[in-house]
C-alpha positions in Angstrom: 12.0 76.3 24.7 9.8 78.4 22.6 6.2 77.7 21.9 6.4 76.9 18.2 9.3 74.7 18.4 7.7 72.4 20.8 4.9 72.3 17.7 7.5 71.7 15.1 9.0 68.5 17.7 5.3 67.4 17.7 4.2 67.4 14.5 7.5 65.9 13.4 7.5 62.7 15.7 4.2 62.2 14.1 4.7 62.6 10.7 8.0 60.3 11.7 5.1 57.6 13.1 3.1 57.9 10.2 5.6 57.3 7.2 6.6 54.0 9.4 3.1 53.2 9.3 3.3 53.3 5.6 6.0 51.6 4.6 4.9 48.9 6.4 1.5 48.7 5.1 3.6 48.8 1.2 5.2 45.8 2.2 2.5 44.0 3.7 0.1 44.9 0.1 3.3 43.3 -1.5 2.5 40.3 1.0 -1.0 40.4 0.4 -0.5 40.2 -3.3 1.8 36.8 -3.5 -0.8 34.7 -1.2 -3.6 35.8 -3.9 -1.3 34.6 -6.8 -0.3 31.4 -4.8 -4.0 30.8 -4.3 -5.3 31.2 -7.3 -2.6 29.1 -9.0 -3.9 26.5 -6.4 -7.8 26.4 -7.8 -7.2 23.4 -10.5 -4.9 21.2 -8.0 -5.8 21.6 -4.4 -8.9 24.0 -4.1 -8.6 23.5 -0.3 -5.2 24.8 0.5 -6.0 27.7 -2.0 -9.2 29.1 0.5 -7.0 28.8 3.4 -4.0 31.1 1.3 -6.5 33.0 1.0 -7.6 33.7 4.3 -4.3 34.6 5.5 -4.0 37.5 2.2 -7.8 38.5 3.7 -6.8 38.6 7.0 -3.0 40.5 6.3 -5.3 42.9 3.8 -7.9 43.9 6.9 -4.7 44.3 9.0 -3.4 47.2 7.0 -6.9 48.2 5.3 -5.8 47.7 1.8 -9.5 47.3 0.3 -7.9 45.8 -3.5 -5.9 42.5 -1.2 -9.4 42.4 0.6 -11.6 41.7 -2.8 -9.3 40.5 -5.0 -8.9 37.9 -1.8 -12.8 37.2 -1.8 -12.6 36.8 -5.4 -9.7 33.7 -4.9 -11.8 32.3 -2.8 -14.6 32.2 -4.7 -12.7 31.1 -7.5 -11.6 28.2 -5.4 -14.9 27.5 -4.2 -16.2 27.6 -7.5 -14.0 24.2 -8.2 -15.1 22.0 -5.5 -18.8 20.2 -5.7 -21.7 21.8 -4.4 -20.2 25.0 -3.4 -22.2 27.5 -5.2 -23.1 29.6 -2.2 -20.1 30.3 -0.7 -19.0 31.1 -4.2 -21.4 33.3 -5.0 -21.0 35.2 -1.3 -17.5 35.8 -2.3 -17.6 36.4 -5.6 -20.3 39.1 -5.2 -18.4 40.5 -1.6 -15.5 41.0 -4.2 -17.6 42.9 -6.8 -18.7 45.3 -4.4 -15.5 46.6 -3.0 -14.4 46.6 -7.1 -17.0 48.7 -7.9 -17.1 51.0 -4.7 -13.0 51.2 -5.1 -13.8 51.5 -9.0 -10.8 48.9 -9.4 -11.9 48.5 -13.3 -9.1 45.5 -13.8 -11.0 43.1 -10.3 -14.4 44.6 -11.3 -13.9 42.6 -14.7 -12.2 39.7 -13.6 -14.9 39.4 -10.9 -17.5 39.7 -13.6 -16.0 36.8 -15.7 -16.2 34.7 -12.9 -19.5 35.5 -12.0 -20.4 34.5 -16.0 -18.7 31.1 -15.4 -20.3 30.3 -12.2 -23.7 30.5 -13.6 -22.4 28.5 -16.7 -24.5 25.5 -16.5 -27.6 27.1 -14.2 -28.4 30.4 -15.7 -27.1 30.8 -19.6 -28.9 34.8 -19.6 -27.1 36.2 -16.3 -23.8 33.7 -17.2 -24.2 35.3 -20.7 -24.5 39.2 -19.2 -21.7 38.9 -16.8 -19.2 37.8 -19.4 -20.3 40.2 -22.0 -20.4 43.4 -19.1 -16.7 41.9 -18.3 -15.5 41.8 -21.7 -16.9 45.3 -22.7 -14.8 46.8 -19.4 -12.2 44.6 -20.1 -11.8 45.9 -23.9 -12.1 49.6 -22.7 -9.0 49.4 -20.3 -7.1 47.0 -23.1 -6.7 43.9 -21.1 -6.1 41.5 -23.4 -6.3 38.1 -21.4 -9.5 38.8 -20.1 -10.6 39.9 -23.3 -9.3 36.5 -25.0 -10.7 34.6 -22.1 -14.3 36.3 -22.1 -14.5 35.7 -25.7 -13.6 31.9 -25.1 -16.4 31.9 -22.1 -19.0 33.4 -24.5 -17.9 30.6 -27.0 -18.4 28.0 -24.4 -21.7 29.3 -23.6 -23.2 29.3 -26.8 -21.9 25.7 -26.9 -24.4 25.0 -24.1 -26.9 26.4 -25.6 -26.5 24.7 -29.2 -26.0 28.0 -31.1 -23.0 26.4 -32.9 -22.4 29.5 -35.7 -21.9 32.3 -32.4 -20.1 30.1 -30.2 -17.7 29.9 -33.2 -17.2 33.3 -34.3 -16.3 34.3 -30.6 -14.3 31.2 -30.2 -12.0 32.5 -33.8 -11.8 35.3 -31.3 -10.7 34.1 -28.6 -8.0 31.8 -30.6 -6.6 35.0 -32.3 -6.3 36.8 -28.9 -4.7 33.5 -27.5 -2.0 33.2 -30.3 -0.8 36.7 -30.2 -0.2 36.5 -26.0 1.3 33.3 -26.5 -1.0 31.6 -24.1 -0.7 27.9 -24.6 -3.2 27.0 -22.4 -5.7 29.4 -23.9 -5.3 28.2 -27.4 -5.7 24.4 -26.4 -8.4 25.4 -25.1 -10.0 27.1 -28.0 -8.7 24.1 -30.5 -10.6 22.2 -28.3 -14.1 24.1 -27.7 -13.9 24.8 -31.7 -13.4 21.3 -32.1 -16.5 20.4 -30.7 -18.6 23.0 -32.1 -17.7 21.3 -35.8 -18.5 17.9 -34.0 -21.9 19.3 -33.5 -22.3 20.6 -37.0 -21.4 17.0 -38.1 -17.9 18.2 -39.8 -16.6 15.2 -38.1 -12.5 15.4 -40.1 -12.6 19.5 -39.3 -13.1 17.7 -35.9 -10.1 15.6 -35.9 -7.5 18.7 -37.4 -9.2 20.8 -34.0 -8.4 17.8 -31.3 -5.1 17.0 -32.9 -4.3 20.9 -33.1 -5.1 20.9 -29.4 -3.4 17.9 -28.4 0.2 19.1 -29.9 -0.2 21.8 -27.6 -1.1 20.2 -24.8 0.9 17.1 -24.7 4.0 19.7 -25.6 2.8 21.5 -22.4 1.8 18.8 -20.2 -1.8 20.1 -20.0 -3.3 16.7 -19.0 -7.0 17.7 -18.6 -7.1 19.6 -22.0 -5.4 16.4 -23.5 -7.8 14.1 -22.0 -10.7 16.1 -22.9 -9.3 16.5 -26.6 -8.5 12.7 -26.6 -12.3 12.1 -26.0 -13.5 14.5 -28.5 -11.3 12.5 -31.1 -12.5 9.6 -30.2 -16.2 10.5 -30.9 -15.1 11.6 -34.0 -13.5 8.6 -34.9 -16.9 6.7 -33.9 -19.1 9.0 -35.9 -16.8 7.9 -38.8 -16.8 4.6 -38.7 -13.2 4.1 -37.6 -13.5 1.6 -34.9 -10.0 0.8 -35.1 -8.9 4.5 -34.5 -11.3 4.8 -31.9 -10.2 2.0 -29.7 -7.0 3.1 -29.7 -8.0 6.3 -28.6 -10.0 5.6 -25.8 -7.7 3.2 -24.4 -4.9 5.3 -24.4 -7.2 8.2 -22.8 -8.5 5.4 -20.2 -4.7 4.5 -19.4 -3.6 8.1 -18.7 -6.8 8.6 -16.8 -6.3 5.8 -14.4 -2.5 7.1 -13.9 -3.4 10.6 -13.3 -6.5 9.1 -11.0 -9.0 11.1 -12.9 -12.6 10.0 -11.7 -14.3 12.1 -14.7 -12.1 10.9 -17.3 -12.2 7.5 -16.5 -16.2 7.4 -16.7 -15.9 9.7 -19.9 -13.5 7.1 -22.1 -15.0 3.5 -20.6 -18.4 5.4 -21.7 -17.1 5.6 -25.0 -15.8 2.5 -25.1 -19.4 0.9 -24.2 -21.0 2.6 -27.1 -18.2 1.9 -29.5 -19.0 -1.6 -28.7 -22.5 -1.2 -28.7 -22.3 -0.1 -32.0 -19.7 -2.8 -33.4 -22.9 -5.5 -32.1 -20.4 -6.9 -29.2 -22.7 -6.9 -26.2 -21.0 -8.8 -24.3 -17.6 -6.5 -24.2 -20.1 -3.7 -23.7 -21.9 -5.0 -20.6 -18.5 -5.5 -19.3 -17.7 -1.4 -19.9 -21.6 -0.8 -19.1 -20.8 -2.2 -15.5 -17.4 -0.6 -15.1 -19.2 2.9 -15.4 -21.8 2.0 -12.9 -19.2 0.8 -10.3 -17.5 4.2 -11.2 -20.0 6.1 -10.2 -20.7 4.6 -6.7 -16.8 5.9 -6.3 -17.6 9.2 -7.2 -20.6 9.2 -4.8 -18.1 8.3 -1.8 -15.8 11.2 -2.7 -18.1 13.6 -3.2 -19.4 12.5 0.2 -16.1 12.9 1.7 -15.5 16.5 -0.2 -19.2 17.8 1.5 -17.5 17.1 4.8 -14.5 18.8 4.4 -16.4 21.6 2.6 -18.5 21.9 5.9 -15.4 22.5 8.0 -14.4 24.9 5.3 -17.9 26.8 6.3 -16.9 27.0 9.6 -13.7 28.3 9.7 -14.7 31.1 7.1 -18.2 32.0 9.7 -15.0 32.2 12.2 -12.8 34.5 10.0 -15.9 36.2 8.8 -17.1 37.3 12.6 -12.6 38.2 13.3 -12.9 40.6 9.8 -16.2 42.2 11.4 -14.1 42.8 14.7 -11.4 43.8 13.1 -13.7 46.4 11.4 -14.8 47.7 14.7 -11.2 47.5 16.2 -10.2 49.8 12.8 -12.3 52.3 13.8 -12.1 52.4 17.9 -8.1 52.9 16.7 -9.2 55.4 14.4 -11.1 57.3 17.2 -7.9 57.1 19.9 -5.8 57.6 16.8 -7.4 61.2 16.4 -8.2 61.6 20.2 -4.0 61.3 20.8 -3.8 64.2 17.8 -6.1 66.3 19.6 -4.8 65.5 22.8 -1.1 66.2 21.9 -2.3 69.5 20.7 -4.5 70.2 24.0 -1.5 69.4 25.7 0.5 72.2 23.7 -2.0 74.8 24.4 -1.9 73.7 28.2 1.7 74.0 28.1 1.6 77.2 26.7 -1.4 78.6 28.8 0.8 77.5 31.9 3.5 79.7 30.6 1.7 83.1 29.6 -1.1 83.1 32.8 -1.3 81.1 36.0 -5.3 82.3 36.2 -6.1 80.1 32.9 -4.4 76.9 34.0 -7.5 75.4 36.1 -10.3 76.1 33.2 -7.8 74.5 31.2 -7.3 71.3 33.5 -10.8 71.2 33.8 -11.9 71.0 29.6 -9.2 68.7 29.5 -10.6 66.5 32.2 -13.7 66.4 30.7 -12.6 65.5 27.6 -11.1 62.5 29.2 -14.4 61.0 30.8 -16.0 61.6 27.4 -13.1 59.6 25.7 -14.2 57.0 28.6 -17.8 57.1 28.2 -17.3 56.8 24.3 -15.2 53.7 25.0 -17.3 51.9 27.6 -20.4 52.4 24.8 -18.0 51.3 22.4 -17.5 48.0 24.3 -21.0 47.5 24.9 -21.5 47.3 21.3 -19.0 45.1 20.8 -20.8 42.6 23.5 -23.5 42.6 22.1 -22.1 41.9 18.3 -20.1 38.9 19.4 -23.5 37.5 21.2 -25.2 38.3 17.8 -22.2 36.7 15.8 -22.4 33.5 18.0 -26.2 33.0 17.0 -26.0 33.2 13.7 -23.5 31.1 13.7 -25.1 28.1 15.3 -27.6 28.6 13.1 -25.6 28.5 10.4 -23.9 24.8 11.7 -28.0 23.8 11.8 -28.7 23.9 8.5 -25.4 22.9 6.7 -25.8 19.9 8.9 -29.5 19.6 7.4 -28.2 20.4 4.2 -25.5 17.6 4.3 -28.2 15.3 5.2 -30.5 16.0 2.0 -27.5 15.8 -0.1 -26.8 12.3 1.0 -30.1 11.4 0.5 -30.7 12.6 -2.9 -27.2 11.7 -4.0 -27.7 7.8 -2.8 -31.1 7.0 -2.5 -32.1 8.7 -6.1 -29.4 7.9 -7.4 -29.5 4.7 -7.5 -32.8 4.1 -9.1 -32.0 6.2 -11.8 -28.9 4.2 -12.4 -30.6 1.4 -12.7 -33.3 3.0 -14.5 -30.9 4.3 -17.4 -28.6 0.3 -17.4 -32.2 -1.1 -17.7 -32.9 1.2 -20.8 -29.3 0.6 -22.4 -30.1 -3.2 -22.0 -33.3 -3.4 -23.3 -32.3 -1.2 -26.1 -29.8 -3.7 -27.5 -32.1 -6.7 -26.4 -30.3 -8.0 -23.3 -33.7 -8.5 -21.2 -37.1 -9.3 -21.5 -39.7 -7.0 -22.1 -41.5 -8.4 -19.4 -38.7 -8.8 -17.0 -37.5 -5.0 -17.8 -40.9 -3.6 -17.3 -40.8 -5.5 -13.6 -37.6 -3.7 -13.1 -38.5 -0.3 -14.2 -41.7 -0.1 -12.1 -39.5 -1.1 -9.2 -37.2 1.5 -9.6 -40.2 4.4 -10.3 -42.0 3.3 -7.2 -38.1 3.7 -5.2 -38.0 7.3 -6.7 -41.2 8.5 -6.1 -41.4 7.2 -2.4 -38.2 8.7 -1.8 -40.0 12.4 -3.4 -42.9 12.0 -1.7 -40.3 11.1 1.8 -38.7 14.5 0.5 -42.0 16.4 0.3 -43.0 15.3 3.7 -40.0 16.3 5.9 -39.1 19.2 4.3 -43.2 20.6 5.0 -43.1 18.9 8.4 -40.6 20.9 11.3 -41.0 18.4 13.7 -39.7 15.6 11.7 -35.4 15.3 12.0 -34.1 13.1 9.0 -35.4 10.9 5.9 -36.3 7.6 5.1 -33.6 4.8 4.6 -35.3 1.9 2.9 -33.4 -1.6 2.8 -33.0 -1.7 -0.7 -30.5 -2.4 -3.5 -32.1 -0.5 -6.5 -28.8 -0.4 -8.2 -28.1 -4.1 -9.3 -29.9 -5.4 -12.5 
């Protein structure tokens, strides 16, 4: 056989290899892709089975090195994150893991989505980065013509001027957003933007321009079975109703919002309409029908305490597991590129071999210098390896102590979020039913003044309790005073 068939055989087996290689990769990105969708259609319904979809596109996407499954699967799990209670550093890590393979990449569609999300996570913390974000995302997003984003950053923008009382902007981006919303035919979208313009002209006290908003949201809604929207709008009519004097309406409202909440087991909801209830009572003089309500949202909110409790401790295990997948993708880095290295040393060795072959054949004298660079080669190959594993030793040790340092302080963590949720809670609770009481004249001055130092003196022990541990290493836990702050 001549020499330069043997290099046609060679090269073709590995071209063979690597279009195998390929279309495997294609339908693992295809893969990749559906877990993402399933995920993020899981963020409003089970947040927790959506991070662990997730995982397996992030895992499936560093298997194959497709760096847009690997971000746009941080991003889904930030967006997850970003629905469960006190998550907002492992959404941020993702979120901002995401934007920088986006931007690297220069994927402009994740880049902008990522950016959105970024704008809604710092919603209700930080109203000049939450208000950069969206506006960076919807000036990408209206350069490449993406038209949901653009509706939904305009609706975001909207929402955030909401927050911050400039009624006037929130509603010119909110007309926006609707207009966007009605030409894709989003339903949800334009509920949405009934609703959010709705309660701008509740703020600007055009209470029946109100009422035409929540009903036009509600016909949507109820049409499309968006139960949260409807709930929300229900609420918003309700208020109106009260501001206008139409008790009648009102409690007909709220009732029927506090019946579909309690079917649908919705916490938030629940609190929201028997809150309205109290104060439409409250403001029809029936005090006693209002204490009732007024005790009803207090109970509720000892509920709400336990499942967020139980929701920290699943969140914690959540940690974990992602610290576990986290130090696997950093392997699995590594592992890339030692495959990488033998991937090219095979290339070169295929083609040493073909010299060698053909060295053998032309001159006897050349074959030992020949064996010899090729033996050479070998131990270096070895040498690079052994290093190689050395480094990888040492990572894992490294990975293993951040990571017990990482169970230390969530467990910390878990305990000052306990604390502060129950033991200054509490007070406060009974700080703010004292106030409601004394306001319509259902305690004595004297009494209520009693009460209310009581409660200061809880809250400001349990500060100073704070103060202390967190200045003091040495110290492990906080206070638990036998107490009930919390009944009146």
């Amino acid at each position: 056989m001549k020499f330069y068939q043997l290099l046609l055989i060679l090269f073709f087996l590995n071209f063979c290899s690597l279009l195998k290689v390929n279309g495997a990769n294609i339908k693992d990105s295809v893969k990749v892709i559906k877990f993402n969708q399933e995920a993020s259609s899981l963020k409003f319904t089970n947040p927790l089975e959506g991070i662990k979809i997730a995982n397996k596109a992030f895992e499936l996407a560093t298997l194959i090195n497709y760096k847009k499954g690997i971000a746009e699967s941080y991003r889904i799990k930030g967006l997850n994150y970003s629905y469960l209670s006190n998550t907002i550093d492992s959404t941020s890590f993702y979120y901002y893991k995401a934007l920088e393979i986006f931007k690297k990449n220069n994927f402009k569609e994740g880049h902008a989505r990522c950016l959105n999300n970024l704008g809604s996570m710092f919603l209700n913390t930080d109203y000049k980065k939450s208000l950069f974000y969206f506006k960076k995302s919807l000036e990408i997003a209206t350069k490449i013509e993406l038209k949901d984003l653009i509706a939904g950053c305009n609706l975001n923008i909207g929402t955030l001027y909401i927050t911050k009382k400039q009624y006037k902007d929130a509603e010119q981006y909110l007309v926006k957003g609707m207009i966007y919303f009605k030409n894709l035919n989003n339903k949800i979208g334009l509920s949405s933007a009934y609703q959010n313009l709705g309660t701008v002209s509740y703020y600007l006290n055009d209470y029946d321009k109100t009422i035409d908003y929540a009903k036009a949201s509600l016909a949507i809604s109820e049409k499309e079975n968006l139960k949260n929207i409807s709930l929300t709008s229900y609420e918003l009519l309700g208020h109106a109703f009260l501001k206008l004097n139409k008790f009648l309406e009102c409690e007909q409202v709220a009732k029927y919002g506090l019946s579909v909440s309690e079917n649908l087991n919705n916490q938030k909801a629940n609190y929201d309409f028997k809150m309205l209830l109290y104060e439409l009572e409250s403001t029809k003089q029936n005090h006693k029908q209002a204490l009732k309500y007024l005790k009803e949202v207090h109970s509720l909110d000892s509920i709400e305490y336990q499942k967020n409790l139980a929701n920290i401790v699943k969140l914690n295990e959540e940690q974990i597991k992602n610290a576990e997948i986290q130090k696997q993708y950093e392997v699995g880095l590594e592992r890339q590129k030692n495959n990488r290295i033998l991937f090219m040393a095979a290339i070169i060795v295929s083609i040493l071999s073909a010299i060698i072959i053909f060295i053998l054949i032309r001159s006897k004298r050349k074959t030992e210098k020949s064996n010899q660079e090729l033996i050479a080669l070998n131990k270096e190959v070895i040498r690079q390896k052994e290093d190689l594993d050395r480094v990888n030793l040492k990572l894992e040790e490294i990975i293993a102590e951040r990571t017990k340092d990482l169970l230390s302080k969530n467990q910390k963590l878990s305990e000052y979020s306990y604390h502060l949720s129950h033991q200054v809670r509490g007070p406060v609770a009974t700080l703010k039913g004292l106030i409601m009481l004394s306001q319509d004249n259902l305690i004595e001055e004297k009494e209520c003044i009693v009460q209310m130092k009581k409660c200061v003196d809880d809250i400001d022990e349990q500060i100073m309790d704070i103060n202390i541990a967190l200045h003091d290493p040495s110290r492990h836990g906080l206070k638990n005073p036998n107490q009930d702050s919390g009944n009146l």
